[in-house]
N, C-alpha and C positions, 0 to 999 in steps of 0.2 A: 594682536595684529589689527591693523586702521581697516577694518570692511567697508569704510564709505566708499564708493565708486565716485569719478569724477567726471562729471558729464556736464555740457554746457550748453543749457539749448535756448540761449536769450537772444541770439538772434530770430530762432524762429518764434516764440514770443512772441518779437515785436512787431514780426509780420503778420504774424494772426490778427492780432489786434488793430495794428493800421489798417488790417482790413477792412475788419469789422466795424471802424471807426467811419471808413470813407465805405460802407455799402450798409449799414445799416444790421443792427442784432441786437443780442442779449449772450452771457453765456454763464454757465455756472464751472467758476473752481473747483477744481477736484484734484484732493494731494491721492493721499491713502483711501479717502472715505471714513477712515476711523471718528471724524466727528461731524460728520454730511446731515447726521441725525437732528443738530443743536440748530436751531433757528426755523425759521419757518422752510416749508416747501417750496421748492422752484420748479418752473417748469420751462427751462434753456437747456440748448445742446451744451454736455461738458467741455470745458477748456483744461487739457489734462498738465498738470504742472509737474507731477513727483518726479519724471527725470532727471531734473535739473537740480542737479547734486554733486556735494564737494566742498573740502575744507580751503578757504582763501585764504587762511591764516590764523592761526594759533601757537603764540608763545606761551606755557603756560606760568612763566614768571611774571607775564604781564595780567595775568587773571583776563584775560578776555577773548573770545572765541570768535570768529566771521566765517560764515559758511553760506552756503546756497539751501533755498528753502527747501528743496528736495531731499534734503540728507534725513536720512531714518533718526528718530528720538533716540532708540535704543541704543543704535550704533554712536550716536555723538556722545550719547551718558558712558559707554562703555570706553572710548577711547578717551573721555574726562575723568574716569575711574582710574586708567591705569597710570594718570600725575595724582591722584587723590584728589581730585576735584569734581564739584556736582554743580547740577542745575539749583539756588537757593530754593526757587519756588517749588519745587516737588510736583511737574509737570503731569499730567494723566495723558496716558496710553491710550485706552480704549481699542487698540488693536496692535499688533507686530508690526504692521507697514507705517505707525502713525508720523508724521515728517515736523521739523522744524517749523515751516509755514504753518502747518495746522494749528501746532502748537502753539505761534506766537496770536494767526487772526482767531484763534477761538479766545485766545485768554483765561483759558482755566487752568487754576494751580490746584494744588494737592492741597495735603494737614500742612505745610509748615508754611503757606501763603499766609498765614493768621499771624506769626512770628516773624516772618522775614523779610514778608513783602510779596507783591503780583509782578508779573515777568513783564509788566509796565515800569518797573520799579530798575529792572535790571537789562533791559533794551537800550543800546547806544546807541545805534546807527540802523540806520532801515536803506536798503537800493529796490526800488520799486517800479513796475510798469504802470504806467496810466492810461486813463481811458482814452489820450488821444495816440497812443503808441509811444509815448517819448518815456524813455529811461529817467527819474529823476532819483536821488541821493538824499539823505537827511541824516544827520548826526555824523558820526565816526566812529572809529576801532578804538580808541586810548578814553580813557573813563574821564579825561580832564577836559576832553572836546566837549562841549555843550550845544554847540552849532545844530540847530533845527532837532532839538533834543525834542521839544516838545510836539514833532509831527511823526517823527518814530513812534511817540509812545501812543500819538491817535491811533494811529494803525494796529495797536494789539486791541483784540476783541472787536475789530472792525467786521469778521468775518468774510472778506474778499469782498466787501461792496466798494472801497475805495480802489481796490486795483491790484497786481498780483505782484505782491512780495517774490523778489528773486532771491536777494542778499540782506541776511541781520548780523549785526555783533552784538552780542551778550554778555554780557559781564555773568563770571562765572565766581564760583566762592572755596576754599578749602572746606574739603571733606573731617567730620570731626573722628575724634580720639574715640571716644565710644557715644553711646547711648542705651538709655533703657526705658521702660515704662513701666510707671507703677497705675494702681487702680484703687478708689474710693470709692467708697458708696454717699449715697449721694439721692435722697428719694424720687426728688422733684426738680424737673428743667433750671428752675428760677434760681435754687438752694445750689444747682453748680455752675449758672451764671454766675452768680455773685462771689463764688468760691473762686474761680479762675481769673476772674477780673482782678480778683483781692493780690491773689498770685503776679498777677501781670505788673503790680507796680514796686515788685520784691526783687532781689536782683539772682534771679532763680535763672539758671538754662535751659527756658522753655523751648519748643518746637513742636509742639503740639498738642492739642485737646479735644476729647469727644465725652459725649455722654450721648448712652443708651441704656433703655430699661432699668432705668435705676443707678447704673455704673459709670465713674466718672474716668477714663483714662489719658493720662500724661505723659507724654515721652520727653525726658530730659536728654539734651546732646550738648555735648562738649568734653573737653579733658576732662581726665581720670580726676582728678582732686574736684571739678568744678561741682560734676556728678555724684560723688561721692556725698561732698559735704551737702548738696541739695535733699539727695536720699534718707541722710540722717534727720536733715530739719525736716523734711516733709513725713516724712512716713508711708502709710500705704502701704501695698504688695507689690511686690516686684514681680511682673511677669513676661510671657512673650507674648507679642503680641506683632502681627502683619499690617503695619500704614497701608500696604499697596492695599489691602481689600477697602479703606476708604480711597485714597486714590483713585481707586480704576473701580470702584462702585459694586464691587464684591462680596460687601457685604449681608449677611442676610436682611437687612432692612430692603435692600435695593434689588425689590422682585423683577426682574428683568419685564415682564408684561404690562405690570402696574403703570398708571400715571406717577410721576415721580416731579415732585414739587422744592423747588430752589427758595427760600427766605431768605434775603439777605436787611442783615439790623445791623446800627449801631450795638455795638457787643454786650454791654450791659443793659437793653431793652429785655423787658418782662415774656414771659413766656407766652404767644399768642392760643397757642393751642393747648393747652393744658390738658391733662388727660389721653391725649392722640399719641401713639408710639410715633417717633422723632429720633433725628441722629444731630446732635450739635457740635458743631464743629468753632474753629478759630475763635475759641473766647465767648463764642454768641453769637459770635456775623454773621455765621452762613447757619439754613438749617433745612436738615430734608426729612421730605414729606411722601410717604410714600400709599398708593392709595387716592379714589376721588375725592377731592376738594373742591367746596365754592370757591374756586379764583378770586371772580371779584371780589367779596365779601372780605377773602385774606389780605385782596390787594388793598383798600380801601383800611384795614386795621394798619397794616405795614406803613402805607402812607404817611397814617396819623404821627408814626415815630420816627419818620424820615429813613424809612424803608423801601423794598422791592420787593415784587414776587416773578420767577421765574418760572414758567409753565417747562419745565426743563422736557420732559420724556413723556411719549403716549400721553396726549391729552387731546388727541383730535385736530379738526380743522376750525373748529367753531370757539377753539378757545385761543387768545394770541399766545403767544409764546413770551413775549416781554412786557417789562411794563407799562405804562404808557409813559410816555414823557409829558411835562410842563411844553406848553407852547412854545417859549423863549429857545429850550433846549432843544426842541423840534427842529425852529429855524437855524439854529448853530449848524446841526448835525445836516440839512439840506443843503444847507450853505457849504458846507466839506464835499459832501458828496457831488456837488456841481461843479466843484474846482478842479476837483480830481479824475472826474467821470461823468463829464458832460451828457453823454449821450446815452447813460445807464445801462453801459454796458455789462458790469460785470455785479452778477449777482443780486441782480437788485430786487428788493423783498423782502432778502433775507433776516433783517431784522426788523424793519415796519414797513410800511409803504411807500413806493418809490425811492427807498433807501437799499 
């Protein structure tokens, strides 16, 4: 049964905002809260958005879904469940109430974002408010429209400093046949860098990879036969094992108190921390660090390989949160945010300054 409630509150919206627009403010987005934690600290009255929920349209012969950003994650993966279809990127939760909004401006995917792509990848269409109250549109419902394709997909991981997402279409994927995971050993970060990689150019049915403490695990998904014959040429043990506990950061690596540190590399770069317990994820891209870390020291290695470090969790105020950007990319990224939200209205901070 459909639990999304359908509620339409984009008029009031855009009064808010015109308000705010012609008397002057600041405010901070707030869907759920389930990911309020990622970005730096604000200090604006909340602008509460989660009501505004409800499905505008979903056939699911056409693989594509339009909804309002209010709608619960859960509730849309559960009503995409019961045609056999999922979100590709394997979205994180972080809470029960967490909403579609959250999910697109955070931009963070799961294990299978290494394999299938970032929900920049799978964002059609964006309906948005702006910082001077006016409703604008980008992209569309049907995968063949490309119309302002590329100002939808600014908008994931914008974090709400561009403006407040009402309505997205998504391209949605069929759910597969089965899946399983196996496990290797595997002593050293580098020995299953270079093992997964090796993987990646074989025509295997990956959807994901980690290595921890030594153990390297695979999740193959697709048809019975696809899975089957991968199992026989790979080998390993077949075991069970829970994605949601990297997903939604449940894992024992990921001490809930601790500083918790994001690497992101090119997938075959060398191990930067050798020796340091690490959880690696999508081939190499991603890598968490749990525990105090020199920041910059890591930022500054990351660099060299055309890297990032994310100060993701509990790291204080004295440490940023993102990377720094190159100059050029600075002014792009001002350049957006001026077009869109003149008067820095919404959210701004949240990823660098004045942004």
């Amino acid at each position: 049964m459909n639990a999304i409630v359908d509620v339409d509150i984009e008029a009031e919206l855009v009064t808010q905002v015109a308000a705010l627009a012609a008397a002057g403010g600041s405010v901070e987005i707030v869907g759920s809260g389930s990911k309020r934690f990622y970005g730096e600290p604000l200090d604006a009255l909340p602008m509460e958005v989660a009501a505004h929920s409800g499905i505008i349209d979903y056939d699911p012969a056409e693989l594509v879904i339009t909804l309002r950003a209010g709608c619960r994650l859960r509730d849309v993966e559960a009503l995409l469940a019961e045609h056999r279809q999922m979100f590709g990127f394997e979205a994180p939760h972080f809470g029960p109430e967490a909403t579609i909004g959250g999910m697109v401006a955070s931009g963070l995917a799961g294990p299978r974002r290494g394999f299938a792509g970032s929900i920049r990848d799978f964002v059609l269409g964006v309906k948005m408010l702006d910082g001077r109250g006016e409703v604008m549109q980008f992209g569309g419902r049907v995968i063949k429209n490309v119309a302002g394709f590329d100002l939808s997909r600014v908008l994931v991981g914008s974090l709400g400093t561009l403006g407040v997402i009402l309505e997205v279409s998504i391209r949605v994927v069929p759910m597969f046949a089965t899946e399983t995971t196996l496990a290797f050993e595997h002593s050293s970060a580098d020995a299953h860098i270079r093992w997964v990689n090796e993987l990646g150019s074989q025509p295997f049915p990956l959807s994901a990879s980690a290595w921890h403490d030594g153990t390297s695990q695979l999740r193959l998904s697709g048809s019975e036969q696809g899975v089957n014959h991968a199992i026989a040429e790979l080998g390993g043990e077949q075991l069970e094992f829970d994605w949601a506990l990297l997903r939604e950061q449940s894992h024992a690596l990921f001490a809930p108190e601790q500083p918790l540190t994001r690497v992101s590399l090119p997938p075959a770069s060398v191990d930067l921390v050798a020796g340091r317990p690490q959880l690696i994820e999508w081939g190499g891209a991603q890598r968490w660090l749990c525990g105090e870390v020199d920041v910059d020291s890591l930022r500054q290695k990351a660099a060299q390989l055309g890297g990032s470090v994310c100060a993701f969790r509990n790291h204080g105020t004295d440490v940023a949160v993102f990377h720094p950007l190159a100059p050029t990319m600075l002014k792009l990224q001002r350049s957006i945010k001026s077009s869109l939200d003149p008067a820095g209205i919404f959210n701004s901070g949240r990823i660098y300054p004045g942004l």
